[in-house]
KELO-460859 format. One line per field, with one value per residue (C-alpha): residue in three letters; y, z, x. Coordinates in nm, 3 decimals. Example, Ala and Ser with C-alpha at 12.3 -4.5 7.8 and 13.67 -1.06 7.14 Angstrom:
<nodes>
residu <- ALA, SER $
yy <- -0.450, -0.106 $
zz <- 0.780, 0.714 $
xx <- 1.230, 1.367 $
</nodes>
This chain:
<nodes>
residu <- UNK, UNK, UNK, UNK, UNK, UNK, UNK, UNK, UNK, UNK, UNK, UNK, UNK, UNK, UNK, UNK, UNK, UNK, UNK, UNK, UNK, UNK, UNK, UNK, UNK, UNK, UNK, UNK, UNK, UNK, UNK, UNK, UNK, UNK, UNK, UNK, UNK, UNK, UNK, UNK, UNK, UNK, UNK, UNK, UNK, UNK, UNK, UNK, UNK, UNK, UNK, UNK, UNK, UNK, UNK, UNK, UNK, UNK, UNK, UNK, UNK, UNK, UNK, UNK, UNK, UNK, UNK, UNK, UNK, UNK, UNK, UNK, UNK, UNK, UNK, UNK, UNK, UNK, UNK, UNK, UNK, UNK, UNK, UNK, UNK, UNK, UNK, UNK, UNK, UNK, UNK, UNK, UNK, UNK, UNK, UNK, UNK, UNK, UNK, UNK, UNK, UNK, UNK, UNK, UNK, UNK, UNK, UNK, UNK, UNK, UNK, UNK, UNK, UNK, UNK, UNK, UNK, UNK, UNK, UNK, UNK, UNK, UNK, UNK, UNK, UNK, UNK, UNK, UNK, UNK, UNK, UNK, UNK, UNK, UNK, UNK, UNK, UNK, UNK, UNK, UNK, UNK, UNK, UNK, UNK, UNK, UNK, UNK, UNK, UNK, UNK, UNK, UNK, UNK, UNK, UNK, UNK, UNK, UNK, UNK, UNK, UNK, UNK, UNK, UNK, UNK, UNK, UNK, UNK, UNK, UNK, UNK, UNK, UNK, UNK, UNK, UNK, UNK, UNK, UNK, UNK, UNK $
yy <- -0.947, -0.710, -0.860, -0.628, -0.688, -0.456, -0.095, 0.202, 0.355, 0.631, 0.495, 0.419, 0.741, 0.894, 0.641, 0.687, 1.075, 1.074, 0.799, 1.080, 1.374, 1.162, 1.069, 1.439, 1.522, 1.276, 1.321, 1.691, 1.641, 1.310, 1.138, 0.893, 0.591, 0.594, 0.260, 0.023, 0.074, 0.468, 0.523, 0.326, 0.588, 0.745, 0.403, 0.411, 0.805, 0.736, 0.414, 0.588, 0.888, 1.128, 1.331, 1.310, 1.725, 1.733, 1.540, 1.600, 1.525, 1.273, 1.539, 1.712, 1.379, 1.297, 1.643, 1.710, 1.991, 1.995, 1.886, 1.547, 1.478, 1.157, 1.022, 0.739, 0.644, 0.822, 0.757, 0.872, 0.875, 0.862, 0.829, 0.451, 0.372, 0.517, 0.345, 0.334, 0.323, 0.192, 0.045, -0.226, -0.336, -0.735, -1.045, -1.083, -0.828, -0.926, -0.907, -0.526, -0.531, -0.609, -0.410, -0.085, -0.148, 0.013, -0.087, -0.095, -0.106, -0.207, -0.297, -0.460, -0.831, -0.936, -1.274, -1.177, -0.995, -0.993, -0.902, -1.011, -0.902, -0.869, -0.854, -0.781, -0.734, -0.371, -0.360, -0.465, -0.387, -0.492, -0.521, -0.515, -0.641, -0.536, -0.731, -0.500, -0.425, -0.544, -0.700, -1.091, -1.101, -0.818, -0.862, -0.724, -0.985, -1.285, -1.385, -1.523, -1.765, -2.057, -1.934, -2.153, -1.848, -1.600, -1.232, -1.121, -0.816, -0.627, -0.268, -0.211, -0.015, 0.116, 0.137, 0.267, 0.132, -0.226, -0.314, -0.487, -0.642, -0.565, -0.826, -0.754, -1.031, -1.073, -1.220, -1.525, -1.223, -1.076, -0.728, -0.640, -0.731, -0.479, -0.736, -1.033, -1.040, -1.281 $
zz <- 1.209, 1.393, 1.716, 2.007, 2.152, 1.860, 1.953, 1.864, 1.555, 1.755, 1.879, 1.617, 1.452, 1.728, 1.714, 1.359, 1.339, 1.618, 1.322, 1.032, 1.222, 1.248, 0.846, 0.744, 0.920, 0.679, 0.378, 0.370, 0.022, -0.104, -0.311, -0.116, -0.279, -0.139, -0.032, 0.074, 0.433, 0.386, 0.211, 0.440, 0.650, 0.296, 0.212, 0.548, 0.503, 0.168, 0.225, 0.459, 0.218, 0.374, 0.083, 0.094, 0.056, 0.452, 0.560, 0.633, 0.389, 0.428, 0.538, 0.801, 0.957, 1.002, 1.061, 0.838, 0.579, 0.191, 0.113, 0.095, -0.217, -0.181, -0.518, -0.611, -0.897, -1.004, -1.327, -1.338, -1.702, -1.681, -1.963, -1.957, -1.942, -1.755, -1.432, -1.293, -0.932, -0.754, -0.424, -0.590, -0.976, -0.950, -0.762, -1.108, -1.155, -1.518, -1.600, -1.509, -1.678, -2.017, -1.991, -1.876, -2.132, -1.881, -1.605, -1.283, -0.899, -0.644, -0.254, -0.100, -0.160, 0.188, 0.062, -0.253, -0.317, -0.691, -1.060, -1.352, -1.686, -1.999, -2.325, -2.661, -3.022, -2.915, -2.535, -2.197, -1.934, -1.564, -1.259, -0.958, -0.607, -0.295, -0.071, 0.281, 0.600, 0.875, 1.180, 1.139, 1.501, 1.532, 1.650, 1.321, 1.163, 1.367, 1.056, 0.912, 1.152, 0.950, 0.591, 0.459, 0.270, 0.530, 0.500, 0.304, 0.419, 0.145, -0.029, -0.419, -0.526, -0.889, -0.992, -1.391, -1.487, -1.322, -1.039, -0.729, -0.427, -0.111, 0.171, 0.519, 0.707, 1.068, 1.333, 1.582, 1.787, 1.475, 1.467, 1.140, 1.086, 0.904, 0.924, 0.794, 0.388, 0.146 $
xx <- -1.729, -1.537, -1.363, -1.418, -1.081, -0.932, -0.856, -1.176, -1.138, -1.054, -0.793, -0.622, -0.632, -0.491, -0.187, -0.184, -0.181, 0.130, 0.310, 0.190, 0.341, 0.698, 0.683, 0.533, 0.902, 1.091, 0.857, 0.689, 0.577, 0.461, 0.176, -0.036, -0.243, -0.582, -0.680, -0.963, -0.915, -0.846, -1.199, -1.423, -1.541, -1.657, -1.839, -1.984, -2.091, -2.237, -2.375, -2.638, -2.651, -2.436, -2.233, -1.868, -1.890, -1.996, -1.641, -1.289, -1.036, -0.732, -0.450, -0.721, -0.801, -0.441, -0.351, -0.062, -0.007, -0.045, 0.232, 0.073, -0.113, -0.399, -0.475, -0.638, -0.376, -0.061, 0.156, 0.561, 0.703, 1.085, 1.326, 1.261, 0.926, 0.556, 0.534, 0.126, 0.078, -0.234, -0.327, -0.423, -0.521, -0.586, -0.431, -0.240, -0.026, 0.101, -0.292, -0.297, 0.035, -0.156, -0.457, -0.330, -0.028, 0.235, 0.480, 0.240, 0.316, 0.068, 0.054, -0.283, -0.255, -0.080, 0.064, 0.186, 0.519, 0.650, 0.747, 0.627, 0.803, 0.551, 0.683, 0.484, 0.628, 0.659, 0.772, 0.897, 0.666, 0.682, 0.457, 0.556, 0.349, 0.505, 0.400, 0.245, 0.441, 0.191, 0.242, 0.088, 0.076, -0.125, -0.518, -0.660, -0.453, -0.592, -0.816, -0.475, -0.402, -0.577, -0.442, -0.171, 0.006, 0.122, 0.216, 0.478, 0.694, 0.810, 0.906, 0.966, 1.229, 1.281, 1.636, 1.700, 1.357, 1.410, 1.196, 1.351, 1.161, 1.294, 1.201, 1.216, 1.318, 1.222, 1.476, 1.331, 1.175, 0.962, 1.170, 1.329, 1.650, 1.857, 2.150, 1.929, 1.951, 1.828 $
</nodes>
């Protein structure tokens, strides 16, 4: 169900392109995840047969240059170990952890912000769920008023092949506070 209160689609593209055009000024060339939410409009064009050949791609919709590169998953390999990147792999990160048989990073699950080390005979591999940097106040998250686990607001940083879990922690007024450390 989609509550009618929200703002169009259109709307928030616009909003979001203006945010794009401030971070393609930070970050001119960076890899993007594609996501669930990123690919619906492809869903939506398929799911009535349309082919995704007759729409725009990410960096024309948002209007931004090529230096940003969308991908759907995107491995590093540094002198400690091959790090996998995904949107998202499974609720249990230690179980992507063991199939893929590399270190793995994901964002998606909104209540979940974590690592989990997995050792073999052979090597150390970690996961690593960040967690998702939303606003829980926010009309699109009004669903997650009745949920007992709440969002978790979170980055992952990886420092000489360890992974760290950054938590933003709000003050009483819900703004981040860079003074506020855990």
């Amino acid at each position: 169900m989609i509550n009618p209160d929200l703002p169009s689609p259109a709307d928030e593209l616009l909003g979001g392109r203006s945010l794009c055009k401030q971070l393609e000024k930070i970050f001119p060339k960076m890899v993007l995840l594609e996501s669930n939410h990123g690919s619906m409009v492809l869903r939506r064009a398929m799911a009535k047969g349309m082919s995704k050949f007759f729409l725009k791609d990410y960096n024309e919709i948002l209007e931004v240059g090529r230096g940003w590169e969308w991908k759907e998953k995107h491995i590093i390999k540094t002198d400690k170990n091959t790090i996998l990147f995904a949107h998202q792999f499974c609720k249990d990160i230690g179980k992507a952890v063991r199939e893929t048989s590399m270190c793995c990073v994901q964002g998606h699950f909104h209540t979940v912000s974590e690592t989990k080390m997995i050792g073999t005979d052979y090597s150390l591999n970690w996961g690593m769920s960040v967690g998702c940097l939303i606003d829980k106040k926010s009309l699109a998250m009004a669903y997650m008023k009745v949920n007992l686990s709440k969002p978790i607001l979170s980055c992952g940083v990886v420092t000489d092949g360890i992974p760290y879990i950054v938590p933003m922690v709000l003050n009483k007024s819900g703004s981040w506070d860079k003074n506020i450390y855990i």
